[in-house]
DOPALO-521156 format. One line per 4 residues: number of its first residue (from 1); their letters; for each residue y negated, x, z negated of N, C-alpha, C, O. Coordinates in pm, 1 decimal. Last residue first. Layout:
! DOPALO-521156
NUM) a) Y:X:Z:Y:X:Z:Y:X:Z:Y:X:Z  ...
! end
This chain:
! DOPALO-521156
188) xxxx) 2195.6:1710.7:431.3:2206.2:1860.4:441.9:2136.5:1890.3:342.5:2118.2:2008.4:313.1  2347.5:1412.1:621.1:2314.8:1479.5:457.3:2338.5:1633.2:491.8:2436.0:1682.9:548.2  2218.2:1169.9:796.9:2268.6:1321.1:793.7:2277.7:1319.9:637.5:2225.4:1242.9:557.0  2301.6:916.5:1035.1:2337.1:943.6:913.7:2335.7:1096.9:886.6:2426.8:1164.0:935.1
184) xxxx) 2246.1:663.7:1227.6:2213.1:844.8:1229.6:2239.4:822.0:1055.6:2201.4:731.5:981.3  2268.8:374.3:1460.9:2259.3:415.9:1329.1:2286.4:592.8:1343.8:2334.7:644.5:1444.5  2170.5:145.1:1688.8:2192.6:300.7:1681.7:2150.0:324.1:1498.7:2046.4:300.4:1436.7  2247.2:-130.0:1852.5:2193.7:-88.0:1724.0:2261.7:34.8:1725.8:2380.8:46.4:1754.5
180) xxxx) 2081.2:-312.8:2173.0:2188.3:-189.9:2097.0:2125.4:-204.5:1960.8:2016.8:-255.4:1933.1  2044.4:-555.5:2308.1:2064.1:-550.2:2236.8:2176.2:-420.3:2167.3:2293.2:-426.3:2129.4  1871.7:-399.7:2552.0:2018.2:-469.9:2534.9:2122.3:-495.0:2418.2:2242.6:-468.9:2420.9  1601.4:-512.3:2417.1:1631.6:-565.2:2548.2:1807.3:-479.0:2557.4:1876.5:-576.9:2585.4
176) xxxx) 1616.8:-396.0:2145.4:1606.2:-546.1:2213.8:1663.4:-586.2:2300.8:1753.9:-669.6:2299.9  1771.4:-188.1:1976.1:1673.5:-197.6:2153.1:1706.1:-338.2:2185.2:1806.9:-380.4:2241.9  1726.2:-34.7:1659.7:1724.6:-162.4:1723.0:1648.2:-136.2:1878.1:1536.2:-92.3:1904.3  1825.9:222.6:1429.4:1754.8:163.8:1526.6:1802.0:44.1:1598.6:1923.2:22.6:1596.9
172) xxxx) 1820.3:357.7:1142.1:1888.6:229.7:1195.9:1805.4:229.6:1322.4:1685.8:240.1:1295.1  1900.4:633.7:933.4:1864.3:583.0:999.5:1926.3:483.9:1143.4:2021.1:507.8:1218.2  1918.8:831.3:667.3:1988.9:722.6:703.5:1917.3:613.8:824.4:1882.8:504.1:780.5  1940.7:1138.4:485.2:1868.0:1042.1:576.0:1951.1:949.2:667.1:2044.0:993.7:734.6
168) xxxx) 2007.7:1276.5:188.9:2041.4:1173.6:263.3:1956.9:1117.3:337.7:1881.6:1037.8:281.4  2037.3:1367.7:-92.7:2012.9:1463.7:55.3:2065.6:1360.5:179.8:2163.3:1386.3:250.2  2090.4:1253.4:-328.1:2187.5:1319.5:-224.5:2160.9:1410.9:-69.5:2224.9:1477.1:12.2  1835.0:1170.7:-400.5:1933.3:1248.1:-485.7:2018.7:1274.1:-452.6:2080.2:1340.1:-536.4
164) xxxx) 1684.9:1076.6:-180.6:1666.6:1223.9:-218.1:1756.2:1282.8:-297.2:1778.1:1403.9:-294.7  1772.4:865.9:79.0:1814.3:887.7:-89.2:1776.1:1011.4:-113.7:1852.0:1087.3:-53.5  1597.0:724.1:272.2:1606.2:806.9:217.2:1648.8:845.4:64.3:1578.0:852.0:-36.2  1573.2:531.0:580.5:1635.9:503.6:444.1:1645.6:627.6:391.9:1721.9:688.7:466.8
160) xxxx) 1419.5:379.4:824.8:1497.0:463.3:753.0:1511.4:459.3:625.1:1453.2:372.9:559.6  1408.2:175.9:1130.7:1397.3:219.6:992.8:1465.2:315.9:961.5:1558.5:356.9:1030.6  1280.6:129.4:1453.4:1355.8:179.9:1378.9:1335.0:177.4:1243.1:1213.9:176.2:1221.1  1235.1:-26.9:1806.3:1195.9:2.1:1627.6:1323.9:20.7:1609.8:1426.2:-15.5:1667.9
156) xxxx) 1296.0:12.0:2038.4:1224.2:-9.6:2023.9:1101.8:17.4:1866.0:986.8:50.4:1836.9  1499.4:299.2:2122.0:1458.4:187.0:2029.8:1358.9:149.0:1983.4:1304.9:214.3:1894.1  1664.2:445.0:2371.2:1544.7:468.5:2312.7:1535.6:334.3:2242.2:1570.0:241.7:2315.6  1947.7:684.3:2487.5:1891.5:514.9:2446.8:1789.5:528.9:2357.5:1801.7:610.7:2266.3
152) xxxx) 2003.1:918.0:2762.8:1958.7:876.5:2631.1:1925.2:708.6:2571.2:1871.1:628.9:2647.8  2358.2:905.9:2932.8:2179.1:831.2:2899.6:2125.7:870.2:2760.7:2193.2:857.0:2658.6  2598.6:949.3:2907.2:2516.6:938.2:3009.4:2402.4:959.8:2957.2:2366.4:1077.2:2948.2  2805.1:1006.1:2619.6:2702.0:862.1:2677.1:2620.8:1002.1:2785.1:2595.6:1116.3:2747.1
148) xxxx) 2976.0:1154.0:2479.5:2991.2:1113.9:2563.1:2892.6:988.6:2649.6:2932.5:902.5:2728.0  2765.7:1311.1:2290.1:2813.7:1337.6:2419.2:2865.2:1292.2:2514.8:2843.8:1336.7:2627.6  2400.5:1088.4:2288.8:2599.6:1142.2:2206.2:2631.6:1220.3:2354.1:2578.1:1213.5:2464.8  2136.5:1056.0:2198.2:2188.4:1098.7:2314.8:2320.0:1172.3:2252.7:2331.7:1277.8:2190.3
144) xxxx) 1919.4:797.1:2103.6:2038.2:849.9:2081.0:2068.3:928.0:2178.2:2026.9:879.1:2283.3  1588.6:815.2:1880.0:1679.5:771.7:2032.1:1766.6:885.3:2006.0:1751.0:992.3:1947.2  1292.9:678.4:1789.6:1435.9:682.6:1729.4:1493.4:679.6:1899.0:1470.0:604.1:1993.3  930.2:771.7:1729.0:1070.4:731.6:1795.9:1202.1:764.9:1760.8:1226.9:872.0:1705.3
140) xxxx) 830.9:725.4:1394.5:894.5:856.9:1518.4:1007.3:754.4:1591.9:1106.8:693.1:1553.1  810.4:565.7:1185.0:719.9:564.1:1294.0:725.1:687.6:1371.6:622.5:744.9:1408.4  996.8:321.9:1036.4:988.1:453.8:1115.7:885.4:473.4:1205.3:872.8:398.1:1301.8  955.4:115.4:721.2:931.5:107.1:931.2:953.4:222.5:978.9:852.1:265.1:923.4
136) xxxx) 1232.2:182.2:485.0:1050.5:179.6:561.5:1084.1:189.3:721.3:1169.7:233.8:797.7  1484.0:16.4:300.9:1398.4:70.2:429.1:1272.4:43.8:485.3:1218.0:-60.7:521.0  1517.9:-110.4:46.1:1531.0:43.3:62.4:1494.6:111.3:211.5:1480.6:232.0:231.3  1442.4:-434.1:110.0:1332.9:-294.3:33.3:1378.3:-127.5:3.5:1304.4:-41.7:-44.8
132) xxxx) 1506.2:-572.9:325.5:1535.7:-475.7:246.2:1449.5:-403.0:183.8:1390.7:-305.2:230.1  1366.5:-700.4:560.4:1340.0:-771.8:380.6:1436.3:-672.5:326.9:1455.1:-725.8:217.6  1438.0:-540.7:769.1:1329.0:-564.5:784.7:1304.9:-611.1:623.7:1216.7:-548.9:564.4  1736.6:-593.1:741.9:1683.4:-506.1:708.9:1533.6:-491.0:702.1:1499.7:-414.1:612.1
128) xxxx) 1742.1:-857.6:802.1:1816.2:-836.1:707.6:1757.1:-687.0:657.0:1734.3:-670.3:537.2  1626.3:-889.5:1097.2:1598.9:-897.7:941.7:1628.6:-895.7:835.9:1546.5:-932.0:751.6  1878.6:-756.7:1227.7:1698.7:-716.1:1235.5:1636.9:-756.8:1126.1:1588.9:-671.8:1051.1  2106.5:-887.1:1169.0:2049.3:-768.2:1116.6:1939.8:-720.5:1122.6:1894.2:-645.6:1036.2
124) xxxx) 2037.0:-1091.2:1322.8:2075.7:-1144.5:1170.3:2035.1:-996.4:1084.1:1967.1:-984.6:982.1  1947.9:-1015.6:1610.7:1844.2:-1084.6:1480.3:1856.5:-1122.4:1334.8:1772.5:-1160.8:1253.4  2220.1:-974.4:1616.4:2119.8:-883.7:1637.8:1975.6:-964.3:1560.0:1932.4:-939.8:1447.4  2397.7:-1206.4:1591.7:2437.2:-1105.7:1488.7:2296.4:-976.8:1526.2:2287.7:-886.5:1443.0
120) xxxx) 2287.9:-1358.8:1811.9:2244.1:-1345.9:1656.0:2258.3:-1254.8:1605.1:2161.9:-1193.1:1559.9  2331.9:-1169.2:2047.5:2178.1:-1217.3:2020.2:2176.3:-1263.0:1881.1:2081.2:-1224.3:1813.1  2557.1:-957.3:1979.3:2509.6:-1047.9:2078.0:2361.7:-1075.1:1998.1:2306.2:-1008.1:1911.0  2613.1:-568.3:2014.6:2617.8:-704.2:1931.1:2570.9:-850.5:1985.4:2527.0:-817.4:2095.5
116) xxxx) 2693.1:-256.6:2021.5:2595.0:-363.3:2101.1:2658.8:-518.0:1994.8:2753.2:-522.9:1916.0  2582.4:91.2:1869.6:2719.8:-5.2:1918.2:2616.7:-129.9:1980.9:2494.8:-115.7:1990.9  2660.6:410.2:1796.0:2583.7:286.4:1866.8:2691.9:216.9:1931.1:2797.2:235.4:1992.1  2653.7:655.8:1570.9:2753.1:587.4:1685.6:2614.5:444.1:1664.5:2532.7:406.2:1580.7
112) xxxx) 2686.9:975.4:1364.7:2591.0:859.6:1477.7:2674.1:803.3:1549.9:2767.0:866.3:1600.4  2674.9:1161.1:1150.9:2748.2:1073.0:1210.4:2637.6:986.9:1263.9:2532.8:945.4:1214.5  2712.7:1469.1:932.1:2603.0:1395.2:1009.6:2701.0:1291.5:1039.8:2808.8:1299.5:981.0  2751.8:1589.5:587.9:2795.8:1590.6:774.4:2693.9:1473.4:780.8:2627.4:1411.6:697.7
108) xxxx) 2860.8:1799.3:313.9:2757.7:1744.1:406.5:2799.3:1647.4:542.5:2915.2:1664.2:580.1  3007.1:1876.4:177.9:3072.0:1772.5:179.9:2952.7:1692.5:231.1:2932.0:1572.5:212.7  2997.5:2156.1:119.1:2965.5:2097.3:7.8:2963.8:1964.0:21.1:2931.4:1898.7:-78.1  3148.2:2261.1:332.8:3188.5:2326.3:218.3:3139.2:2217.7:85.9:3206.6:2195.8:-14.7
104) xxxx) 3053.6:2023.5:559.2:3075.8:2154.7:520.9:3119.5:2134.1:391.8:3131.0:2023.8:338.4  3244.1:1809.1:798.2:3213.9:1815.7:673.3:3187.6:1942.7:597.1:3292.0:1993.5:556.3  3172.9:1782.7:1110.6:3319.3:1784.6:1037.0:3234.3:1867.8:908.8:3172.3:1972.5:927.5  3002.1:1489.8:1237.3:3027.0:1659.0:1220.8:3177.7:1663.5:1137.4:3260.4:1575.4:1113.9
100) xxxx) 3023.3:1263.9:1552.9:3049.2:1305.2:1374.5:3100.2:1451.6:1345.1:3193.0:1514.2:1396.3  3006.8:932.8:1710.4:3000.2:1106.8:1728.0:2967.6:1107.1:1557.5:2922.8:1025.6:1476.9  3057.7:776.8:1964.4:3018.2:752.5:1777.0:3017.8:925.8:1835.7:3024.4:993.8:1938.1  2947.4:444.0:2172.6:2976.0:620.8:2151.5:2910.0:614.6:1994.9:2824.4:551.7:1932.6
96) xxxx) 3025.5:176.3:2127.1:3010.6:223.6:2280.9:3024.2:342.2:2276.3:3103.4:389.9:2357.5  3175.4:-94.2:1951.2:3141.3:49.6:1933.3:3093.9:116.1:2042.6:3204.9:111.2:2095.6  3068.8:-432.7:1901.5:3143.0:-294.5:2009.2:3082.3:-188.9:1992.4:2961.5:-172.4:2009.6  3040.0:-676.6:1671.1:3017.7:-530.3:1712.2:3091.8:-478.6:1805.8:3211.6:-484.0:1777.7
92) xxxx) 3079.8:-908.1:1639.2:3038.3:-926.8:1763.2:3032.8:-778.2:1800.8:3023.7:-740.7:1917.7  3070.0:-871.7:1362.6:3197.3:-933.0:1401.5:3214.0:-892.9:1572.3:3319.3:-858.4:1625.9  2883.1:-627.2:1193.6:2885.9:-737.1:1274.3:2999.7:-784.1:1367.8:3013.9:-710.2:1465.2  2974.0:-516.7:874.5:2975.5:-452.1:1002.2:2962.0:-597.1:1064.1:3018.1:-688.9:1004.2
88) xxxx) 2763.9:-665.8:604.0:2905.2:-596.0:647.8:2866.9:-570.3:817.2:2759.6:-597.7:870.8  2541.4:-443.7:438.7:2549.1:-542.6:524.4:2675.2:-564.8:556.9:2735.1:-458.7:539.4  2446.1:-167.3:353.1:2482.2:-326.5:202.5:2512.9:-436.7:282.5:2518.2:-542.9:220.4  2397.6:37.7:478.7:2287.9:-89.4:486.0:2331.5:-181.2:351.5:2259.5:-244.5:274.4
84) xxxx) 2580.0:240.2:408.0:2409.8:256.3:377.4:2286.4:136.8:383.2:2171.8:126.7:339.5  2809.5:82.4:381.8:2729.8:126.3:280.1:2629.1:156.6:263.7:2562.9:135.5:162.1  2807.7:17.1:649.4:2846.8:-85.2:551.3:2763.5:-47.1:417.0:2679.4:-116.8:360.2  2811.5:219.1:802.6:2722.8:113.0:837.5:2734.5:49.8:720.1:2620.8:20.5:683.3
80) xxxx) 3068.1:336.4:714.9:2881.5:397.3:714.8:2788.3:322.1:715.0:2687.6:337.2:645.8  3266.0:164.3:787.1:3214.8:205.5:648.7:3087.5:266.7:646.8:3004.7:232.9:562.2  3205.9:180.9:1079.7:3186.1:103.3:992.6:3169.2:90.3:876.9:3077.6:20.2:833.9  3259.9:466.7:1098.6:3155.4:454.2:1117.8:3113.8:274.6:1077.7:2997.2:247.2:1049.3
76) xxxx) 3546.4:423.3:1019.2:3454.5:484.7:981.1:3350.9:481.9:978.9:3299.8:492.1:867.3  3685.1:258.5:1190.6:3631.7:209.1:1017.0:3569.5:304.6:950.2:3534.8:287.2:833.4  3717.7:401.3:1437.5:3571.6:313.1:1430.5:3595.9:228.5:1243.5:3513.1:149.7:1197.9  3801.9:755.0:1299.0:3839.8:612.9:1410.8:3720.3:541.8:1354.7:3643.8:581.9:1267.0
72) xxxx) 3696.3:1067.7:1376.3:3748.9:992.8:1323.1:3746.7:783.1:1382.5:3698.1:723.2:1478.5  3817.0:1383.9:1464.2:3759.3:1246.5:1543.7:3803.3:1117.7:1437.0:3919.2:1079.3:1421.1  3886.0:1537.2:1289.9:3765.6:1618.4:1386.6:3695.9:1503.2:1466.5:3583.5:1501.7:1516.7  4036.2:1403.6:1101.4:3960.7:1491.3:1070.2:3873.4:1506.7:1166.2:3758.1:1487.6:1127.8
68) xxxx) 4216.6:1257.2:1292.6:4113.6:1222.8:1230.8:3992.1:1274.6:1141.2:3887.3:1215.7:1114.7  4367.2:1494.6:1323.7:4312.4:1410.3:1435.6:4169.8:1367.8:1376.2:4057.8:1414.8:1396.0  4464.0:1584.6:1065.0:4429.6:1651.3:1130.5:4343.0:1603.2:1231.1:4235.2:1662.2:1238.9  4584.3:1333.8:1067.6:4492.0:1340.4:935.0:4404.6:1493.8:1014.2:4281.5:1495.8:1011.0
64) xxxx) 4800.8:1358.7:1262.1:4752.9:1213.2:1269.3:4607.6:1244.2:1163.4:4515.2:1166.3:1186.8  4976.2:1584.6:1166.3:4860.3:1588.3:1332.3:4767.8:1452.2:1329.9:4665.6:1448.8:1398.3  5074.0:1522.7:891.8:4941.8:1605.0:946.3:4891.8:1629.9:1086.8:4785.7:1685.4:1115.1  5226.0:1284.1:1044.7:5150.7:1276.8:913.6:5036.1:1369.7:945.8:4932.5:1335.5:1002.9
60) xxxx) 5410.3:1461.0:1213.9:5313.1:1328.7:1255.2:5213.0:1301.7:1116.9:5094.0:1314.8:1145.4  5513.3:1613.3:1026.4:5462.5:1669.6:1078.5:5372.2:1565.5:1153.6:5251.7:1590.5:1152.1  5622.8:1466.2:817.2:5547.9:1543.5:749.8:5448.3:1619.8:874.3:5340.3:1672.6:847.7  5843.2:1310.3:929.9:5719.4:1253.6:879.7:5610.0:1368.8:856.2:5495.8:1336.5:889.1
56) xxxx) 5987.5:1533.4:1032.6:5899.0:1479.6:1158.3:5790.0:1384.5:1047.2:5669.5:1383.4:1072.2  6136.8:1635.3:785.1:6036.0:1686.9:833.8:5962.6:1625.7:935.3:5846.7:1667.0:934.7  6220.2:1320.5:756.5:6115.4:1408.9:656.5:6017.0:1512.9:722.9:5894.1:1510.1:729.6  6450.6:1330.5:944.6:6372.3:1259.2:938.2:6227.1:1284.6:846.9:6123.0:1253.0:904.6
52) xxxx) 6575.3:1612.4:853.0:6495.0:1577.5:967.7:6424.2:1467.8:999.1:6331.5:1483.8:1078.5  6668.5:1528.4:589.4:6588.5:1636.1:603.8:6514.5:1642.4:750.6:6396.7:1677.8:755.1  6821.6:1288.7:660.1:6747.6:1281.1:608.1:6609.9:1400.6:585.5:6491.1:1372.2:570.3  7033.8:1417.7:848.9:6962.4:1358.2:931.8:6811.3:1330.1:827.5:6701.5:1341.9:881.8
48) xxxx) 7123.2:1597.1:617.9:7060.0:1669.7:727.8:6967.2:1551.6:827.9:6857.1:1580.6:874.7  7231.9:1434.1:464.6:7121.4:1500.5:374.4:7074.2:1581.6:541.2:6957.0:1619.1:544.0  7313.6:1085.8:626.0:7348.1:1241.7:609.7:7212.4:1323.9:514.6:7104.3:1266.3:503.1  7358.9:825.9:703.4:7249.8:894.1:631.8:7284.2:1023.3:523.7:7280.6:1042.4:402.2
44) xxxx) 7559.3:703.0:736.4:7485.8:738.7:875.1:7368.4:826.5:796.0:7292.3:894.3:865.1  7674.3:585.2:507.1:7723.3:719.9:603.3:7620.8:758.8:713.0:7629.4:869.9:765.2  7513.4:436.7:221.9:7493.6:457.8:393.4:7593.8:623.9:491.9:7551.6:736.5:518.3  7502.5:445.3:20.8:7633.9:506.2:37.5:7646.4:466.1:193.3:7746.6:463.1:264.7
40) xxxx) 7341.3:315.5:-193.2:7387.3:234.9:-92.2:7489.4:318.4:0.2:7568.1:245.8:61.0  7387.2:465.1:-469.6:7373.3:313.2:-470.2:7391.0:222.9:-291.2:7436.1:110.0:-271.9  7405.2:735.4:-502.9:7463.7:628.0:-624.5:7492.7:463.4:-580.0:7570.3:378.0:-622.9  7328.0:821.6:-216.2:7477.8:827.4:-337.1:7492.2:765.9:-425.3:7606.8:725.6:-445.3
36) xxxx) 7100.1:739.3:-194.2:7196.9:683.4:-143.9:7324.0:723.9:-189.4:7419.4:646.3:-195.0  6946.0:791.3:-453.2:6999.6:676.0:-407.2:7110.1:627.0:-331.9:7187.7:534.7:-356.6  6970.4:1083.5:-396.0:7036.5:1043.4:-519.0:7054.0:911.0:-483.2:7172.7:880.1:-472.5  6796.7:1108.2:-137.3:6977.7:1142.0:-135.8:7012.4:1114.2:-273.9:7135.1:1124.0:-275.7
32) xxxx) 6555.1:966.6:-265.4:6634.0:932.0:-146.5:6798.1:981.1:-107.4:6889.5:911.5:-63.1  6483.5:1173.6:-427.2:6487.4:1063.2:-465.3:6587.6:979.1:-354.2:6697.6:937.2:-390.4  6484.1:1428.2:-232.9:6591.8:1413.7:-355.8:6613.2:1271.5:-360.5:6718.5:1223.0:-319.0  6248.9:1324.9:-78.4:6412.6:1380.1:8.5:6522.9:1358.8:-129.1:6622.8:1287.0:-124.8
28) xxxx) 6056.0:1295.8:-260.9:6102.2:1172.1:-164.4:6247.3:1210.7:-120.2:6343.9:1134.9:-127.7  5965.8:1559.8:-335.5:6039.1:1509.3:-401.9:6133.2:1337.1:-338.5:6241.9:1291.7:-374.3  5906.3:1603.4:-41.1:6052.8:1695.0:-119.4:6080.4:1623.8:-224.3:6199.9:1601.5:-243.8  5683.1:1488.6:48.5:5833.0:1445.6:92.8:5916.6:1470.6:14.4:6004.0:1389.5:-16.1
24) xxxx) 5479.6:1521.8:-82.4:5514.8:1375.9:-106.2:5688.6:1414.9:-83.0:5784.2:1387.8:-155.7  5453.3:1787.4:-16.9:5436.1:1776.2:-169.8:5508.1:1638.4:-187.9:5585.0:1622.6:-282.7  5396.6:1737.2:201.2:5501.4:1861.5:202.1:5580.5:1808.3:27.6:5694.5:1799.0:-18.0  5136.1:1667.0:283.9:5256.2:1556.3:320.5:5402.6:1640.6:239.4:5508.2:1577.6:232.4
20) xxxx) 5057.0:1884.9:164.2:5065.8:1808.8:112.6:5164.2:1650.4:110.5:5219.0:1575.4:29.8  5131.0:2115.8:400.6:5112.2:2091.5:274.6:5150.3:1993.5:157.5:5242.3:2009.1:77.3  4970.2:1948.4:629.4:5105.5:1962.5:625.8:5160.7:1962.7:466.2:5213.1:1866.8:409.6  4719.0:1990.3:535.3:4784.2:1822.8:513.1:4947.2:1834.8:516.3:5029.4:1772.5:449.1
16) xxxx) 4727.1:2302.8:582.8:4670.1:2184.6:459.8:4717.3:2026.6:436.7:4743.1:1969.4:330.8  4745.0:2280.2:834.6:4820.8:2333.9:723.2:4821.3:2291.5:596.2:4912.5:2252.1:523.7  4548.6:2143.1:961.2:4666.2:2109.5:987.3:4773.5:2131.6:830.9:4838.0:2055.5:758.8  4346.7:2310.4:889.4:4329.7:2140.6:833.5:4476.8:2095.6:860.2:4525.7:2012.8:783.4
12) xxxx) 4360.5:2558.0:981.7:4365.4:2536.1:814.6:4399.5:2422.9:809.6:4488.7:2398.9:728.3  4421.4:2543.2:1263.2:4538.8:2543.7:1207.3:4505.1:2507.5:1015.6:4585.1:2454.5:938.5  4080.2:2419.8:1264.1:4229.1:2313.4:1283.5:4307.9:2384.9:1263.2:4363.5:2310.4:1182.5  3986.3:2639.2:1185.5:3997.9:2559.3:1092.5:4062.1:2406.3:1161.8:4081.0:2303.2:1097.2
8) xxxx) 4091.5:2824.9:1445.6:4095.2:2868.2:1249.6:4118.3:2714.2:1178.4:4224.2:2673.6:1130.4  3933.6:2722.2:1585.3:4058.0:2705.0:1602.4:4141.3:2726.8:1484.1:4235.1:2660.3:1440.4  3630.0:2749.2:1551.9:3723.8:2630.3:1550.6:3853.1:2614.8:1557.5:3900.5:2502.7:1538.6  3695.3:3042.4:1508.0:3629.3:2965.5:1365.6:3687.0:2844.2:1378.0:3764.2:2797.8:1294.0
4) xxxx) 3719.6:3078.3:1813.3:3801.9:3127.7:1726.6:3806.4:3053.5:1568.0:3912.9:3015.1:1519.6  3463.7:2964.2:1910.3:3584.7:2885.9:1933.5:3698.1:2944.4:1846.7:3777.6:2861.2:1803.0  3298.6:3138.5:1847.0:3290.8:3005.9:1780.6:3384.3:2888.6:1773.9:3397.2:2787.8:1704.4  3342.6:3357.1:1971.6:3356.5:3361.0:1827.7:3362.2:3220.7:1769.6:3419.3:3191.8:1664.4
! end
């Protein structure tokens, strides 16, 4: 049953962007065959090669938003990082495993990814957050286990961050010894 629901809502998400890419093109297809008749009178640019060029945008368009829907790419989880800390993402960052729900009805989801950094950019953020005043010390172990990682990773210290007016827990961890930083983001 659960795989049926998932399969449901990739043809919805598909359909849906299709849709819309749907909305950009048609008027794009006119705008585009009035030009080239009035103004560049390209022969090679037939109303049929133009209608097929359109439809393949429309269809790479929604497998590409579709994609990213269920997996999204690493400016994501940078933007996460970015906003819940106020920090920018660390230059030295490597992403190692992200992982991320797909968004309910009211625009909830989770997201976790750990990444590694060198020895400053890891002490630049250790205290950077440590003198934040929107994060308290954590005192529950903090540890990651994504699907694709092997291992659980355990942190030495952690903070968190709680917006109540969104339903928001936001949590940072730090492992010294290889230098990981594990961030958790839920809203429910």
């Amino acid at each position: 049953m659960f795989y049926l629901i998932s399969i449901a809502l990739v043809i919805f998400t598909f359909l849906f962007t299709s849709a819309v890419a749907c909305i950009i093109a048609i008027p794009l297809f006119f705008i585009l065959k009035y030009l080239n008749n009035k103004y560049f009178h390209l022969i090679w640019l037939t109303p049929k090669k133009l209608k097929i060029s359109l439809i393949c945008f429309v269809i790479v368009f929604a497998l590409f938003q579709t994609y990213t829907a269920f997996y999204p790419t690493d400016s994501f989880y940078k933007d996460e990082f970015e906003n819940n800390t106020g920090l920018k993402f660390p230059k030295s960052g490597d992403i190692i495993a992200k992982d991320a729900s797909y968004p309910d009805t009211h625009g909830d989801y989770s997201a976790t990814v750990l990444f590694k950094v060198n020895q400053e950019d890891f002490d630049l953020l250790l205290t950077s957050i440590q003198r934040n005043n929107k994060f308290n010390l954590d005192t529950f172990p903090f540890k990651i286990k994504l699907p694709n990682l092997d291992t659980t990773v355990h942190f030495n210290v952690s903070y968190i961050q709680i917006q109540r007016k969104r339903d928001l827990n936001f949590i940072i961890g730090f492992n010294d010894k290889d230098k990981l930083i594990g961030i958790q983001r839920d809203s429910w």
